[in-house]
N, C-alpha and C positions, 0 to 999 in steps of 0.2 A: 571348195578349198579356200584357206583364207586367202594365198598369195593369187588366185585367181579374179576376187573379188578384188582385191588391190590392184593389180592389171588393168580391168576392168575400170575404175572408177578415174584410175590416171589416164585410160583414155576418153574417158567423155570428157575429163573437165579440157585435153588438150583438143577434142573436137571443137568443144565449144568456144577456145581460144581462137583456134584457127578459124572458123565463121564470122568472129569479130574484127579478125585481121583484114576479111575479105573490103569492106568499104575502103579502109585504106590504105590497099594497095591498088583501086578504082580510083580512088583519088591522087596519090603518087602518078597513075599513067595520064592522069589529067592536065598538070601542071608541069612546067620547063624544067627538066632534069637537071640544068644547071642551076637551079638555086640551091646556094651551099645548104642552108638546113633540110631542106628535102632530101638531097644527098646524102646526108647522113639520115637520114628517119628512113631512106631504102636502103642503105646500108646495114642499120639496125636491125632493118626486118628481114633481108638475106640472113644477117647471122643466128637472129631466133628460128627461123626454119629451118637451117640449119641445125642446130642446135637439138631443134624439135626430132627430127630425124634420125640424129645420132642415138637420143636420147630410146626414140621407139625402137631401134636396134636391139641398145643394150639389154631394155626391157625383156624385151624376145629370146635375147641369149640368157638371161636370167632365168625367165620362166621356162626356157628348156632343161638349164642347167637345174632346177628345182624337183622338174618331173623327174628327169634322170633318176636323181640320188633318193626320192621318195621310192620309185618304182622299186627300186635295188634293195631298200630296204625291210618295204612294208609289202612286196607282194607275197601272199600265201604261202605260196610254194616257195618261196625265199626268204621267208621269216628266220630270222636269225636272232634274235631278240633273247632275252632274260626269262621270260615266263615261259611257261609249256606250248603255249601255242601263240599265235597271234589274234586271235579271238579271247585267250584268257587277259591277254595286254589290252585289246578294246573295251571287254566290257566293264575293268579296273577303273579301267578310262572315263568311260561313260556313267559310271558310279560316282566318280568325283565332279564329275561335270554336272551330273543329276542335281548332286548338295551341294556344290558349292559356285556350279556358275554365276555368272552376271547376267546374263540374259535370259528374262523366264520362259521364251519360245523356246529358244534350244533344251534349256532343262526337264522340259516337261517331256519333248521329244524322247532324249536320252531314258528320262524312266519308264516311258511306256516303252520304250523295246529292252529296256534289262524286266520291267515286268512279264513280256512276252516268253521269256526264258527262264521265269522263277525267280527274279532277283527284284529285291522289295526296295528303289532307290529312294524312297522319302522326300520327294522334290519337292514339296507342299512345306512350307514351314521353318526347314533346318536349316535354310541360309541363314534365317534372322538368328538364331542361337549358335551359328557358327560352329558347331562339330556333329560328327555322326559316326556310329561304333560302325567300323569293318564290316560285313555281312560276312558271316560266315564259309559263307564259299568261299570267300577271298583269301582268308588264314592260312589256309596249306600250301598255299602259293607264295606266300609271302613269308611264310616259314621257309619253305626250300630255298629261297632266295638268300635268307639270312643264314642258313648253313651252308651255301652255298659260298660265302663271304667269310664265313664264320666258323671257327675251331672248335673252339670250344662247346657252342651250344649241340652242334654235328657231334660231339665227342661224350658230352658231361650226360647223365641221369636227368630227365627233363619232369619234372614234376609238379604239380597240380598246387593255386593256395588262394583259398577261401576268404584268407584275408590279409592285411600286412604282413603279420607274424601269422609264422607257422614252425613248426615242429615235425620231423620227419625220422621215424627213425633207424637203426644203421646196426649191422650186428658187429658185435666185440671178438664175441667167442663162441664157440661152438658148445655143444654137449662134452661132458668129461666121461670118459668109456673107464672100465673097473674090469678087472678079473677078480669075480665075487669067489671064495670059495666055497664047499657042496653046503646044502642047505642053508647058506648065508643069503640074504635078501643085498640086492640090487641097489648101492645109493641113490638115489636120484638126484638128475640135473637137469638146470636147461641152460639154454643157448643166452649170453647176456649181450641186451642192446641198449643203448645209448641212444638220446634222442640229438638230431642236427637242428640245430636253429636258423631258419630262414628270415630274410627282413627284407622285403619291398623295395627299391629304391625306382624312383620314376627316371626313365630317358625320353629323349626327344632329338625328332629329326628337324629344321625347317626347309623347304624349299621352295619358290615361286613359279606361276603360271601365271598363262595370259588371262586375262578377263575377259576378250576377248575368244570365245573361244566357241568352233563349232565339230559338227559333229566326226570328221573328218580327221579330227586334230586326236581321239581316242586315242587310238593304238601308243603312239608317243606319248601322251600324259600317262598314259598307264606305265610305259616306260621309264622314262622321268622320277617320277614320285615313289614307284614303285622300288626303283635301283635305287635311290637317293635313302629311300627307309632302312631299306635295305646294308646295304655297306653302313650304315653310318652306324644303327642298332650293332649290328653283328660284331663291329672294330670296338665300340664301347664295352660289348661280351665278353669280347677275348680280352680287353686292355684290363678287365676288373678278374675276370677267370683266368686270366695266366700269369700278370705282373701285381693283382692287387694284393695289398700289404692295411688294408683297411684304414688309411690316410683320404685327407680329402680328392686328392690326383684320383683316387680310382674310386669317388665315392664312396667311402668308408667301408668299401667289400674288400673280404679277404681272399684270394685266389692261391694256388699255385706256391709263387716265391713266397707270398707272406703267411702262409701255412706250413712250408719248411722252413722258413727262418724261425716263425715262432718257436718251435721245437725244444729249442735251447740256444743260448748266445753265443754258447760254445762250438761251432760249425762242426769239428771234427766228433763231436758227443751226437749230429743229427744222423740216425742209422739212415733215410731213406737219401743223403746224400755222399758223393764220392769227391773228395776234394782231389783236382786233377795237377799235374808233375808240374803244372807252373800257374802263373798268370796271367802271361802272353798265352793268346790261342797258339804261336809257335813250340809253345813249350809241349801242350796237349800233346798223349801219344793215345793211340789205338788201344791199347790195353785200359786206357781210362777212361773207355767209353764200353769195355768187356765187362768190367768191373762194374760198371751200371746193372749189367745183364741179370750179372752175379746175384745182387743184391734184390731184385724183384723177387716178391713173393712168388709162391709157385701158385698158387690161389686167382692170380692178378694177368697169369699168361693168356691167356684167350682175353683178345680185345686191347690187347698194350700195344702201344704205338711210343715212336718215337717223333718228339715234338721240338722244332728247332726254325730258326729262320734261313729260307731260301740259300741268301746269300754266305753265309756260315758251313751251308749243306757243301757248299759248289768251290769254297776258299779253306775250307777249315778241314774237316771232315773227309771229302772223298781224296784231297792230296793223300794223306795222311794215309786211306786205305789202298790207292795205286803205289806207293811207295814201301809200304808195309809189304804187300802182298809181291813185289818184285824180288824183296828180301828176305822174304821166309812166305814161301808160297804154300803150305802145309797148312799155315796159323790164317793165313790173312788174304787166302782167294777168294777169288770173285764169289764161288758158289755160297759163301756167308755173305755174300752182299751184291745187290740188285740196285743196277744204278738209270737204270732204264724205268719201265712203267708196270707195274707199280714200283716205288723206290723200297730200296728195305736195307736194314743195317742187321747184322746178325740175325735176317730171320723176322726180326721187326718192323712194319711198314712204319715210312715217313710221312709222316704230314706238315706242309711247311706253314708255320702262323708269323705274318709277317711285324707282328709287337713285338718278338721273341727278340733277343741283343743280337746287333751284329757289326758291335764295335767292340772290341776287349776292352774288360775292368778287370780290378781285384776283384774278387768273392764276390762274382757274378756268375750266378745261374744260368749257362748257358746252352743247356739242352737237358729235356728230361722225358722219361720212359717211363707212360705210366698206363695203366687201364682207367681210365676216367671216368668212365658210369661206374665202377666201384668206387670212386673217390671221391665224387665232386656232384654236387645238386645244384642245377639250373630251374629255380622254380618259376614260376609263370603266375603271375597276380594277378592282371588287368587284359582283356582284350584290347589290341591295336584300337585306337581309334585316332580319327581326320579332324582337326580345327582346322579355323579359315580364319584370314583378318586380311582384311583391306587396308589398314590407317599402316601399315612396317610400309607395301608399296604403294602407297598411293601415289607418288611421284612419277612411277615408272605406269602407272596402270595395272598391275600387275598383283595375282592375290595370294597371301601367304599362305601355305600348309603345312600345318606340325603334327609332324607324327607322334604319337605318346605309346608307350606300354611301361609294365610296373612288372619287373623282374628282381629275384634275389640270387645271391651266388655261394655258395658254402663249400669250401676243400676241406674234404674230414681224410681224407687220405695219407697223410704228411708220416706218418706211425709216429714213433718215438725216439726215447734215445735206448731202449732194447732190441725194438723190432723196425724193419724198414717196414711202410705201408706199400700200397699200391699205386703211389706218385713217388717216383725218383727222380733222382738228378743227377746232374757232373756242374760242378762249382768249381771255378777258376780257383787258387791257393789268394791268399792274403795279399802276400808281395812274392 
């Protein structure tokens, strides 16, 4: 362990101090106590031994306090950590460590035991080019993390692309059915689809690690890096799949609000939204959130959720349903709404995405019910892969890691202004 090795090395050099101090405090017992400079120079050295003592204390309590909170966190049976196990967090670890350590004992170390387990770490070479793709194994893990973190990707149609641009396509309409009469032939039709346009955009995480770094230290880098990719990918997911409006703020992707707004400029002409009794959340009544219900394709009910922020859920919304339901207990009892686990609004589970508003505007979309893999493609460009650079911390010692993937976002959901689709909403009034 590193803080072991640091213990360690603070006490030889204080050994080594204290053996040099020994001649003169043989020479102090030599000479007449009263001469004032001597007196001070054993004065001095009372307070350094001093000093030294206190010093090996805190040490001591330090390095218990260290073991403690490692034990608590990293032992096996007490892994409580992000990833599925705490062996998937070390050997993450150990991967990173493999490419992108400083030191080439330890790296080499790391890939011969992810070798021993099937995992291919490329310790030979990839620090000088400074990146190396994910190994496969590691994907589904770091997938679950970012659904985990993440709404949208957890929600939306996750789909496959070959290259920047991709094309995927979506059905409109169904067969059109005839009552032919006798001997009359059968019109024919088919089913009309429409193709979604996908387009690449790259993200990125950074985060720093020690340079230092041995083997010991796995389980937390895998932690580290892993969480760090983790939330940061997933928050960008939702911020571009729930609020993008295809501006630069969401990297030119259109999500959610900027696919029902497009619709029409006209708000009250968008069929998949319900403009609600005011524009204070105080105004919102219960029935403006039935009227959501209303309006969901019937096509679109297996799999629709409603998607709102936490704090919205807890101030806006359940007042609204204990108060309702006090007052007309027939319309607005509990058995239409589940406030415990799972949460559910008429029947609806909740899921809370914390990009969602949760401060009132005018003609703010502020909660919406919709089936999302019918609505929404999350396509997948590029496997996860690790860079490294030294020269962001070189100051601190410390080496940089950026996480990169190439995703695109597409809300074909939004309907029109005849039909509601299978993303709806409730929109605050104007004023």
């Amino acid at each position: 362990m590193e803080i072991e090795l640091l213990l360690k090395n603070i006490k030889d050099i204080d050994a080594n101090f204290a053996k040099r101090m020994e001649p003169i405090e043989a020479a102090i017992g030599q000479v007449a106590v009263h001469t004032e400079g001597l007196a001070e120079a054993k004065k001095g050295y009372a307070d350094l031994k001093a000093m030294l003592e206190k010093r090996e204390t805190s040490f001591e309590d330090l390095r218990k306090l260290v073991m403690a909170t490692q034990k608590s966190i990293y032992e096996p049976d007490k892994y409580n950590g992000s990833w599925p196990t705490r062996e998937a967090a070390k050997r993450f670890g150990l991967w990173i460590m493999a490419t992108m350590g400083s030191d080439q004992a330890t790296r080499q170390r790391c890939a011969t035991y992810l070798e021993n387990v099937g995992i291919k770490a490329l310790a030979e070479g990839v620090n000088a080019t400074g990146g190396a793709l994910v190994p496969e194994v590691f994907i589904p893990n770091l997938i679950v993390l970012m659904e985990t973190y993440g709404k949208f990707r957890a929600n939306a149609q996750v789909v496959p692309m070959s290259s920047d641009s991709a094309t995927w396509p979506k059905l409109d309409s169904d067969v059109t059915g005839y009552v032919p009469g006798e001997a009359t032939a059968i019109t024919a039709s088919n089913p009309t689809f429409s193709n979604v346009q996908l387009l690449a955009k790259k993200f990125a995480a950074l985060t720093a690690i020690s340079s230092e770094l041995l083997e010991d230290s796995a389980v937390a880098v895998g932690e580290i890096v892993g969480n760090s990719m983790a939330r940061t990918f997933a928050k960008m997911e939702d911020q571009a799949g729930f609020l993008g409006d295809g501006t630069s703020t969401y990297w030119g992707m259109t999500g959610v609000v900027g696919a029902l707004r497009a619709v029409s400029s006209t708000i009250a002409n968008i069929k998949s939204l319900i403009v609600g009794s005011g524009n204070a959340y105080s105004e919102l009544v219960l029935p403006d959130f039935d009227k959501v219900c209303g309006i969901l394709p019937d096509y679109a009910e297996a799999g629709a959720k409603w998607y709102m922020h936490k704090y919205f859920w807890y101030t806006v919304v359940l007042p609204k349903i204990q108060a309702y339901s006090s007052s007309i207990p027939t319309i607005g009892a509990p058995v239409d709404t589940t406030t415990g686990l799972p949460r559910a609004l008429r029947g609806y589970p909740i899921e809370w995405v914390n990009i969602m508003p949760k401060a009132e505007a005018n003609s703010q979309i502020c909660a919406t019910l919709m089936n999302l893999k019918m609505g929404a493609y999350l396509g997948n460009r590029a496997q996860l892969r690790i860079e490294q650079s030294r020269e962001v911390y070189f100051t601190t010692d410390q080496i940089g890691l950026r996480g990169l993937e190439r995703v695109a976002i597409n809300v074909f959901g939004a309907g029109d202004t005849t039909d509601a689709g299978p993303c709806c909403g409730l929109i605050t009034a104007a004023s």
